[in-house]
DSSP file (Angstrom, degrees, kcal/mol; ACC not computed):
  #  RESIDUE AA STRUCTURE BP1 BP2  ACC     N-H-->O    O-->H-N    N-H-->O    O-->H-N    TCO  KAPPA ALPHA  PHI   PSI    X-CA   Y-CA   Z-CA
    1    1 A X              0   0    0      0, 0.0     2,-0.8     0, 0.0    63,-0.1   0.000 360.0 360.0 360.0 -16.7    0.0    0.0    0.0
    2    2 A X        +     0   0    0     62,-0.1    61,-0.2    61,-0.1     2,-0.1  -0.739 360.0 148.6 -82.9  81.8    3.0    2.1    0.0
    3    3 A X        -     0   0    0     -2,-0.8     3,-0.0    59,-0.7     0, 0.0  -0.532  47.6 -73.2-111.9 154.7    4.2    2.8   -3.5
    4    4 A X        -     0   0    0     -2,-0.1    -1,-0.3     1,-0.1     0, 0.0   0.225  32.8-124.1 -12.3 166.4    6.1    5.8   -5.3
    5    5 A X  S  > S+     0   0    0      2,-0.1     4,-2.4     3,-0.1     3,-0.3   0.833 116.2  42.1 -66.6 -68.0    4.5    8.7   -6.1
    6    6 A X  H  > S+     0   0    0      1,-0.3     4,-0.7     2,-0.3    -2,-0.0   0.402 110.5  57.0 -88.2  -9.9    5.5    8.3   -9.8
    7    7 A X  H  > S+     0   0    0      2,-0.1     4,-0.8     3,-0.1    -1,-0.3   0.750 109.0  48.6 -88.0 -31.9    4.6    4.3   -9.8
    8    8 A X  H >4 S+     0   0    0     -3,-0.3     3,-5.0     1,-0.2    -2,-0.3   0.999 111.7  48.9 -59.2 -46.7    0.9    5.3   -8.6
    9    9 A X  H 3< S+     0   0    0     -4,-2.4    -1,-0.2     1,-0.3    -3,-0.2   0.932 102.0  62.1 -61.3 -35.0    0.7    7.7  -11.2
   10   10 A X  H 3< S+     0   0    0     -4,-0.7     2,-0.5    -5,-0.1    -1,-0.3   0.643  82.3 118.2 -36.8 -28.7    2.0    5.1  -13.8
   11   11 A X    <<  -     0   0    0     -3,-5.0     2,-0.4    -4,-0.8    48,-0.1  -0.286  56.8-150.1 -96.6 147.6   -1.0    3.3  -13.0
   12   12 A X        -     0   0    0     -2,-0.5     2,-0.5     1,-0.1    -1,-0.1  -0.651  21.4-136.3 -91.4 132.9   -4.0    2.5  -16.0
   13   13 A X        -     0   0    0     -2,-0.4     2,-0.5     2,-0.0    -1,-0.1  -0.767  22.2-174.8 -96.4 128.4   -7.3    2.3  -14.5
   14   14 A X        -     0   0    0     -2,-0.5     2,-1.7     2,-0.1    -2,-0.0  -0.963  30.7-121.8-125.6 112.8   -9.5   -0.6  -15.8
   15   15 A X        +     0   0    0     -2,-0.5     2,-0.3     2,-0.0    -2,-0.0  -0.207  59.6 116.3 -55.3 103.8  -12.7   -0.5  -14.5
   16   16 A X        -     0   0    0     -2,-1.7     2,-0.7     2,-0.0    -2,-0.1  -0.978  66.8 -94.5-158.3-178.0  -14.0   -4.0  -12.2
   17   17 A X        -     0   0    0     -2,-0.3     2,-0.3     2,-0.0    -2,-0.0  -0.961  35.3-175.9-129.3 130.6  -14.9   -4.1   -8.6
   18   18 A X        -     0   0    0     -2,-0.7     2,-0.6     2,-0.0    -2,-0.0  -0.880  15.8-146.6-141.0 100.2  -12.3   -5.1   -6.7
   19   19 A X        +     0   0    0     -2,-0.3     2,-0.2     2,-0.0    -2,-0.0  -0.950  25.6 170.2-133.5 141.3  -13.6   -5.5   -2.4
   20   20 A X        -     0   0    0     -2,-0.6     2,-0.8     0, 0.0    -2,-0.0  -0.656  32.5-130.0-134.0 148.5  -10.8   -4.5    0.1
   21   21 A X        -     0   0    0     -2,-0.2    -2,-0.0     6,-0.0     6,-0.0  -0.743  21.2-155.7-123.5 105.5  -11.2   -4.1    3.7
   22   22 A X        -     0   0    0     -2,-0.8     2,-0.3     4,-0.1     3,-0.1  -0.045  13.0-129.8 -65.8 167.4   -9.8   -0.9    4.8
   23   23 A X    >>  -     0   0    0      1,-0.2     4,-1.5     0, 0.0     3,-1.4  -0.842  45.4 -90.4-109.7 169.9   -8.6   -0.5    8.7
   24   24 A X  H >> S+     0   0    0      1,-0.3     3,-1.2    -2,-0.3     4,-1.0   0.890 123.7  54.9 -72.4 -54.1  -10.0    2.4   10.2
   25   25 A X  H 3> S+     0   0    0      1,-0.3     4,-2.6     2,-0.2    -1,-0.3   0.740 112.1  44.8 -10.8 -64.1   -7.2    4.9    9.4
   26   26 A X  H <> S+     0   0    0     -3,-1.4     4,-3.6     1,-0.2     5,-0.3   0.887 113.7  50.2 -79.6 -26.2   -7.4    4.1    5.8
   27   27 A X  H <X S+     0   0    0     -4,-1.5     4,-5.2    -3,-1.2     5,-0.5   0.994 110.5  53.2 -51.7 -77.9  -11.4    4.3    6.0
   28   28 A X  H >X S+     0   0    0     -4,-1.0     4,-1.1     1,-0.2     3,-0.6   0.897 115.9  37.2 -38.9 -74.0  -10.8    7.6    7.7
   29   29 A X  H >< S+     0   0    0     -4,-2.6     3,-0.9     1,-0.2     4,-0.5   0.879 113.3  54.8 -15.1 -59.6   -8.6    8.9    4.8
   30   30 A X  H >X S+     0   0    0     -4,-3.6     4,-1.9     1,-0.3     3,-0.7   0.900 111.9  44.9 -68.1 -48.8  -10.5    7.3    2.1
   31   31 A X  H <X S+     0   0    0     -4,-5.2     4,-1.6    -3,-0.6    -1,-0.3   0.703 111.5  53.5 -87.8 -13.6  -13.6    9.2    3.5
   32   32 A X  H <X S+     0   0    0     -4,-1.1     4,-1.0    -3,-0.9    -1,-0.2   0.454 106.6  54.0 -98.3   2.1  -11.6   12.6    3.9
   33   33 A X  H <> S+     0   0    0     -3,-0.7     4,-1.6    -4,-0.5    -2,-0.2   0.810 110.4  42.9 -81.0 -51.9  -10.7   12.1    0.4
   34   34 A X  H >< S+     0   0    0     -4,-1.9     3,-2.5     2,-0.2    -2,-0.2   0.989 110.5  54.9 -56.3 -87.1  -14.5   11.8   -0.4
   35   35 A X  H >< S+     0   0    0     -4,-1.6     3,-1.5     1,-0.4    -2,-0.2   0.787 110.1  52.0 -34.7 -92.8  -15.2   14.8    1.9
   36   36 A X  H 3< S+     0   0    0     -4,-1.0    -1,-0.4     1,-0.3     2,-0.4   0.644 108.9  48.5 -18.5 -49.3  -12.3   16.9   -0.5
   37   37 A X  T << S-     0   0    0     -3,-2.5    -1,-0.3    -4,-1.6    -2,-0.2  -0.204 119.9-111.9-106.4  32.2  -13.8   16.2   -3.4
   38   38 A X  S <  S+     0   0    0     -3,-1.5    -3,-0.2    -2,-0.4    -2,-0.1   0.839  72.7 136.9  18.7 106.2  -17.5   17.2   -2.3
   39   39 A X        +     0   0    0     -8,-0.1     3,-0.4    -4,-0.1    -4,-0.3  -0.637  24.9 172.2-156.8  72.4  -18.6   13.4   -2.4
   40   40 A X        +     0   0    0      1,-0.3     2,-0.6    -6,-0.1    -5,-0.2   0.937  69.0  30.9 -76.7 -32.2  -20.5   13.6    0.8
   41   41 A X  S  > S-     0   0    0      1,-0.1     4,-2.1    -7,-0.1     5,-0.5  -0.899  84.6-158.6-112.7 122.7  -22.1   10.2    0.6
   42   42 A X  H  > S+     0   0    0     -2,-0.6     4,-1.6    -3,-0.4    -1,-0.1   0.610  78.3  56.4 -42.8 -47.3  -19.9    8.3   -1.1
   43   43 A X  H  > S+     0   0    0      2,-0.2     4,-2.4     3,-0.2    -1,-0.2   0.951 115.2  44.4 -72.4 -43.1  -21.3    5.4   -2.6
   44   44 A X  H  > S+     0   0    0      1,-0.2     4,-1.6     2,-0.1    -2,-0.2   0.993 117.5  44.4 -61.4 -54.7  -24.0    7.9   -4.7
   45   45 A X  H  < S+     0   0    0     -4,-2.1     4,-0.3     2,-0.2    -1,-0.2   0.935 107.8  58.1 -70.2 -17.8  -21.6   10.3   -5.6
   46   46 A X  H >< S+     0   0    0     -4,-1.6     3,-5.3    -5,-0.5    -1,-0.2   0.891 102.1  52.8 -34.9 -92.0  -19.1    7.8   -6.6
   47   47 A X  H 3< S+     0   0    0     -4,-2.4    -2,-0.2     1,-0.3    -1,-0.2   0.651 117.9  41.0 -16.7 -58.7  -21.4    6.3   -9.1
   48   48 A X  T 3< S+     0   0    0     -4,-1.6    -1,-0.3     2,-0.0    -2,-0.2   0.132  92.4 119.7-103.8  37.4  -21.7   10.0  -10.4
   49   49 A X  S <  S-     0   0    0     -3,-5.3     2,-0.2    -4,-0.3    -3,-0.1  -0.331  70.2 -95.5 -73.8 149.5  -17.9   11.1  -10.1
   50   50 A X     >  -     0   0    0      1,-0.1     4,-2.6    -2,-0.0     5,-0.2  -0.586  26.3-123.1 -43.9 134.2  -15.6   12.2  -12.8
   51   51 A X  T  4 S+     0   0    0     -2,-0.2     4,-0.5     2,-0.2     5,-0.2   0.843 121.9  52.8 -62.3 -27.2  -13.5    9.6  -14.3
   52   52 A X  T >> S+     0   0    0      2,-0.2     3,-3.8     3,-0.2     4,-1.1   0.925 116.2  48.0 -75.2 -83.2  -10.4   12.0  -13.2
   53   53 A X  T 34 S+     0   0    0      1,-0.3    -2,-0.2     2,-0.2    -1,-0.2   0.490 110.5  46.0  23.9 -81.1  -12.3   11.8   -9.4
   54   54 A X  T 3X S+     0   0    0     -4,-2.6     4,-0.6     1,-0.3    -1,-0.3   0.222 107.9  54.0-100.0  24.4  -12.7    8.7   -9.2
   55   55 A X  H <> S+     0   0    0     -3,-3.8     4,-0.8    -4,-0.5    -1,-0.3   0.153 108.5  54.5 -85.3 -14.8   -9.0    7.9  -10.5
   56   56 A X  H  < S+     0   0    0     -4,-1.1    -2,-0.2    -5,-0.2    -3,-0.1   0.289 106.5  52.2 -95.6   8.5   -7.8   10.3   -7.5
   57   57 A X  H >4 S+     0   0    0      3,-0.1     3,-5.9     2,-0.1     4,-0.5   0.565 112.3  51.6-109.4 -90.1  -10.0    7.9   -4.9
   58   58 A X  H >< S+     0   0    0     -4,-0.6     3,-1.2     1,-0.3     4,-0.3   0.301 108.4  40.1   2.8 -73.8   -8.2    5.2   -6.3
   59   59 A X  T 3< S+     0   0    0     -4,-0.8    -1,-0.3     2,-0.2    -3,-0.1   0.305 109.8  60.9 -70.2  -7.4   -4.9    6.0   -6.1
   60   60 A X  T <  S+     0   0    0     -3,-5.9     4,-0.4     2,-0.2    -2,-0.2   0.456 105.0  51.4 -93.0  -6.3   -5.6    7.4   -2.7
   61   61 A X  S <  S+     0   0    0     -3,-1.2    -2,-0.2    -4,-0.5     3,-0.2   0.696 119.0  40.8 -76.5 -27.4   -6.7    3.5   -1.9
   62   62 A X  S    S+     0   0    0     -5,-0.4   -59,-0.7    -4,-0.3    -2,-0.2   0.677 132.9  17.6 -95.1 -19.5   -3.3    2.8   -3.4
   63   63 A X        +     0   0    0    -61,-0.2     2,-4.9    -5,-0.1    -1,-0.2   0.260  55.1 179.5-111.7  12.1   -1.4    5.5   -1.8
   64   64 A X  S    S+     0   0    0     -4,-0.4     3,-0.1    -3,-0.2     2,-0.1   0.208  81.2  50.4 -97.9  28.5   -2.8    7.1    0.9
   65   65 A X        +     0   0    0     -2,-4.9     3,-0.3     1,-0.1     5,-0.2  -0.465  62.9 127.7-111.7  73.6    0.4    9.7    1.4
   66   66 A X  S    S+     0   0    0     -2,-0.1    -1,-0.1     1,-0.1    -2,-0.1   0.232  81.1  30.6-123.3  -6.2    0.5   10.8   -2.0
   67   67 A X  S    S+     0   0    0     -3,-0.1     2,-0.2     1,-0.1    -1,-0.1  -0.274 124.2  62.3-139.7  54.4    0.4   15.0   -0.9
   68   68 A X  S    S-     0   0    0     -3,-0.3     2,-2.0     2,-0.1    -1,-0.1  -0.765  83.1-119.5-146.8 173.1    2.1   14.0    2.3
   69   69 A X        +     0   0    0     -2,-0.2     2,-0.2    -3,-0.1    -3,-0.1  -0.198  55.6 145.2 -66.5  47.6    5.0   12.8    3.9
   70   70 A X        -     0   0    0     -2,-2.0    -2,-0.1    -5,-0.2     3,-0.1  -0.479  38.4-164.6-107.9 132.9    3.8   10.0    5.6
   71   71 A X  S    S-     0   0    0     -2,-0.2     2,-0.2     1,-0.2    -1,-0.1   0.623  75.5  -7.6 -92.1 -14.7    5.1    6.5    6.6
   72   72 A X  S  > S-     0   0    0      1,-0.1     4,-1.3    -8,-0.1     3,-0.2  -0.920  82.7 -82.1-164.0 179.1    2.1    4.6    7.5
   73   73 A X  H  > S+     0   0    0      1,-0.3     4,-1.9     2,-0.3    -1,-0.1   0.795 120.3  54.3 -32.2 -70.9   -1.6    5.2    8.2
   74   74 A X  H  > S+     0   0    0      2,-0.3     4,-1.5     1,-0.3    -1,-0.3   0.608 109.5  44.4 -66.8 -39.7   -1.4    6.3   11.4
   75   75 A X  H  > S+     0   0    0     -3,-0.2     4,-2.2     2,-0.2    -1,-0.3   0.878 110.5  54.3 -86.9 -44.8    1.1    9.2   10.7
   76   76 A X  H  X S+     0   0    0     -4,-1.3     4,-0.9     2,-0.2    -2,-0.3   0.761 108.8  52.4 -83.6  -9.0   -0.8   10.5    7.3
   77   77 A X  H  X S+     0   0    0     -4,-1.9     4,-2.1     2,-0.2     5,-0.3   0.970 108.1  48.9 -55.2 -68.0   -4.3   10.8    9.7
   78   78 A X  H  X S+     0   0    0     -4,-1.5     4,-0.9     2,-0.2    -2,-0.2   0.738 113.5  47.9 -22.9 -43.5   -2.4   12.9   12.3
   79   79 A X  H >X S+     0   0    0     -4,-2.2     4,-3.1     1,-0.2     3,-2.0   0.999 107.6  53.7 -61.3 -62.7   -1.2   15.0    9.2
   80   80 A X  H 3X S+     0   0    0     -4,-0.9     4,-3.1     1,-0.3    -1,-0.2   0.799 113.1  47.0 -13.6 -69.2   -4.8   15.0    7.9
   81   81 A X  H 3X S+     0   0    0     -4,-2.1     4,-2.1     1,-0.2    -1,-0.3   0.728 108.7  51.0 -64.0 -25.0   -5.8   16.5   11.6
   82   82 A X  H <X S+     0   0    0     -3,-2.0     4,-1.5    -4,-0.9    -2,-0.3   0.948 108.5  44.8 -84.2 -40.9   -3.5   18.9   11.9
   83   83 A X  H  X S+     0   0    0     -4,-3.1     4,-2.0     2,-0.2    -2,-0.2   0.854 114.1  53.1 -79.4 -15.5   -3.8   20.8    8.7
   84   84 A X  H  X S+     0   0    0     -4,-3.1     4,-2.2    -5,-0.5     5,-0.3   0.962 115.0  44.4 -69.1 -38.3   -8.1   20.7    9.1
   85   85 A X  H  X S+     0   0    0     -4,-2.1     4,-1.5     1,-0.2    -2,-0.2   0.838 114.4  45.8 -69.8  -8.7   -7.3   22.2   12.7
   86   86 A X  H  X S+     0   0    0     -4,-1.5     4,-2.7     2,-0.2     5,-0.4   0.970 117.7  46.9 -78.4 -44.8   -4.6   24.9   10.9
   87   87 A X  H  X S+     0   0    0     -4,-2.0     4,-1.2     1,-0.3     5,-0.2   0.883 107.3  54.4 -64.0 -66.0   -7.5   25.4    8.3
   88   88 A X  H  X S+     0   0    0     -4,-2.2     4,-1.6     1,-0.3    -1,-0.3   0.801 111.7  49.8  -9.0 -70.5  -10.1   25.8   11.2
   89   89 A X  H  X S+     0   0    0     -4,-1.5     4,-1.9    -5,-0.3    -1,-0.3   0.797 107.7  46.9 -41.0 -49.3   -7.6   28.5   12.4
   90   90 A X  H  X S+     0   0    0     -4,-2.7     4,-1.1     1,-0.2    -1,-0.3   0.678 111.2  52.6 -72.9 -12.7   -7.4   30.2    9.4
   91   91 A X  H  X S+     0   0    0     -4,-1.2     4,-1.4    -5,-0.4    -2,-0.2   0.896 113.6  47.9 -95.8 -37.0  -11.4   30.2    9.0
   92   92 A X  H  X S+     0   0    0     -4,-1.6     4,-3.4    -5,-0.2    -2,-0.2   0.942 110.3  46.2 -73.7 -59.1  -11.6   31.6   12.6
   93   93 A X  H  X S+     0   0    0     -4,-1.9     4,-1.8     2,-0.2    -2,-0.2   0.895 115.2  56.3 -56.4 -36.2   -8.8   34.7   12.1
   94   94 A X  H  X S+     0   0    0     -4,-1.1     4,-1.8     2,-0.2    -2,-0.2   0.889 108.3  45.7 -71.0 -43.7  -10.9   35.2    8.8
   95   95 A X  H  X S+     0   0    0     -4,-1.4     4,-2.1    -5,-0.2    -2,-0.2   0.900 107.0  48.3 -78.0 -43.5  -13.9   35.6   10.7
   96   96 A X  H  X S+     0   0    0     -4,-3.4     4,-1.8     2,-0.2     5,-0.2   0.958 113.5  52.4 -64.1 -39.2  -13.1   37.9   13.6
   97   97 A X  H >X S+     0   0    0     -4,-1.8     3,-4.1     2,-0.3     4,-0.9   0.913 108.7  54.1 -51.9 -85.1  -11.4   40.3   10.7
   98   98 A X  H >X S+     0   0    0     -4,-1.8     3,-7.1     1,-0.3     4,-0.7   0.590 119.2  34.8  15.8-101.9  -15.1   39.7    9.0
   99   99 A X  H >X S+     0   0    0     -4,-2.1     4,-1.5     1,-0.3     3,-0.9   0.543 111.9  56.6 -34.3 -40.5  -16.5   41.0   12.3
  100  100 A X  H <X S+     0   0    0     -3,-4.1     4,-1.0    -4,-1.8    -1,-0.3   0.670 114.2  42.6 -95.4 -25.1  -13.9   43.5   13.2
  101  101 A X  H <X S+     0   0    0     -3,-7.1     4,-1.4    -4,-0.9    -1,-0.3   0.631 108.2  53.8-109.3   1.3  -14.5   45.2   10.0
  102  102 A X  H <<>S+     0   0    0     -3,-0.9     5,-1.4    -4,-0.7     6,-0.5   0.823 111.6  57.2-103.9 -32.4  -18.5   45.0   10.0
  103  103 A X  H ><5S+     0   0    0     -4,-1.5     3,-0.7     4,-0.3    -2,-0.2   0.755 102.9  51.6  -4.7 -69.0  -17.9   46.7   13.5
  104  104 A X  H 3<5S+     0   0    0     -4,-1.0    -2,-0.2     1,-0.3    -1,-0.2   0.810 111.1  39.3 -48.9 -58.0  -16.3   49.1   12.0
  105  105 A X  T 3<5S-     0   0    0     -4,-1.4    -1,-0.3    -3,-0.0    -2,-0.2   0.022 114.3-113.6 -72.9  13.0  -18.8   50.1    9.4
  106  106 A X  T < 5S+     0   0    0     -3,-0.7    -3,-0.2     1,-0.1    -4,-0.1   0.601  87.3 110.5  27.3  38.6  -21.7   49.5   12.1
  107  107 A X     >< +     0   0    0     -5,-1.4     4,-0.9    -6,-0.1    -4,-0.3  -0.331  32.4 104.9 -95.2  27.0  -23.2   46.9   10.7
  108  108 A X  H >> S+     0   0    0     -6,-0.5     4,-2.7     2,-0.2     3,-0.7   0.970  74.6  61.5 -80.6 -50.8  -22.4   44.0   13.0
  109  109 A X  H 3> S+     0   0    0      1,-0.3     4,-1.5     2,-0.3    -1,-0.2   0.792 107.1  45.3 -38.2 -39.4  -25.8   43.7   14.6
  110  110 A X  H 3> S+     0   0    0      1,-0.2     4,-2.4    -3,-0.2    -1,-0.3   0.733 116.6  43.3 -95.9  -5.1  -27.3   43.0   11.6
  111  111 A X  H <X S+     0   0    0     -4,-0.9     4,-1.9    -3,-0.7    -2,-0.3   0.908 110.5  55.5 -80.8 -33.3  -24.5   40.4   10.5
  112  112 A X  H  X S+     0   0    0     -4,-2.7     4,-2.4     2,-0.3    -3,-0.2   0.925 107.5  52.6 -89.1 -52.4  -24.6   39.0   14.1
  113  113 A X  H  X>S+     0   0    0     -4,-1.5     4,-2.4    -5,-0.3     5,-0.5   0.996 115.2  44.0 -38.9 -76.2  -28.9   38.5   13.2
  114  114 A X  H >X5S+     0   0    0     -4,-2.4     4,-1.2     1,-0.3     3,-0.7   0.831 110.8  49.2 -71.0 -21.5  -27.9   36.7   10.1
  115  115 A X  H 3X5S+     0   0    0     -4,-1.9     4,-3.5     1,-0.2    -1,-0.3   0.904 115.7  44.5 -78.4 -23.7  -25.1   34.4   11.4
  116  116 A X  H 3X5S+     0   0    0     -4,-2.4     4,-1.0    -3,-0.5    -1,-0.2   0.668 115.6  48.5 -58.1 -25.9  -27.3   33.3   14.3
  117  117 A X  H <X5S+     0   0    0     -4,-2.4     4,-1.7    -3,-0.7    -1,-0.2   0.849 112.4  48.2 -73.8 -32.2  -30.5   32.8   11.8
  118  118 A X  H  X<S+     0   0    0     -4,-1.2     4,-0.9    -5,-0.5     5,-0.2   0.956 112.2  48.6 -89.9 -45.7  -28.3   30.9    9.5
  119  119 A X  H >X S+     0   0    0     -4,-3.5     4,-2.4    -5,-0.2     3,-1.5   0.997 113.5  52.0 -54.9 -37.9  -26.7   28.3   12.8
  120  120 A X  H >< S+     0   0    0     -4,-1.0     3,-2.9     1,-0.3    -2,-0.2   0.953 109.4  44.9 -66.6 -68.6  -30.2   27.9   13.8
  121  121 A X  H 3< S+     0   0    0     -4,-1.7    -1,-0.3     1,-0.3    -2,-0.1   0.652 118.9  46.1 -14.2 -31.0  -31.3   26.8   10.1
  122  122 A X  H <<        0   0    0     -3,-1.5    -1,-0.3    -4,-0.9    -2,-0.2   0.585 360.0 360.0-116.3 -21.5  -28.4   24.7   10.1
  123  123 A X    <<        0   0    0     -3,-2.9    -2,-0.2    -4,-2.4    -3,-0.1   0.677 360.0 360.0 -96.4 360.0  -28.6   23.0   13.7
């Protein structure tokens, strides 16, 4: 399951179904992969994937370090977690600025109204 970079890419995709039993690391990967590639439930949006797509799920079954430096499972999840909590971070700093500047103009009250309508909508 560890291969090159440049031998995964090497490889021709032949369509047949092929059933593998991931351990939960690779599952977790495999599903964050999905998640990246707005495939939120997998098996329907498979079916209605791009062939390029679903040749990048593939090769992420065959690979699953292939955009990081990983030695095993267990080390490319961590990576996995740390850059959604740096992301997290960035989405947070992005958001007080947001605020800071709607503040500013003295419009935050009514921005404060729509982000609270829009969590309730959403919870």
């Amino acid at each position: 399951r560890q291969n090159s970079s440049q031998l995964v890419e090497a490889i021709a995709v032949q369509e047949h179904e092929e059933f593998v039993q991931f351990t939960a690391q690779e599952r977790l990967i495999y599903r964050q992969a999905c998640h990246d590639h707005e495939m939120f439930v997998e098996q329907l949006a498979y079916e209605g994937a791009s062939f390029d797509t679903r040749e990048a799920l593939l090769k992420r079954c065959a690979h699953f370090c292939l955009e990081m430096d990983a030695g095993d499972a267990g080390e490319a999840v961590r990576f996995l977690g740390r850059r959604k909590r740096a992301h997290i971070e960035q989405l947070q700093q992005q958001l007080e600025l947001e605020a800071c500047r709607a503040a500013h103009l003295s419009v935050w009250e009514s921005c404060k109204h729509g982000l609270l309508a829009h969590k309730a909508q959403h919870a």
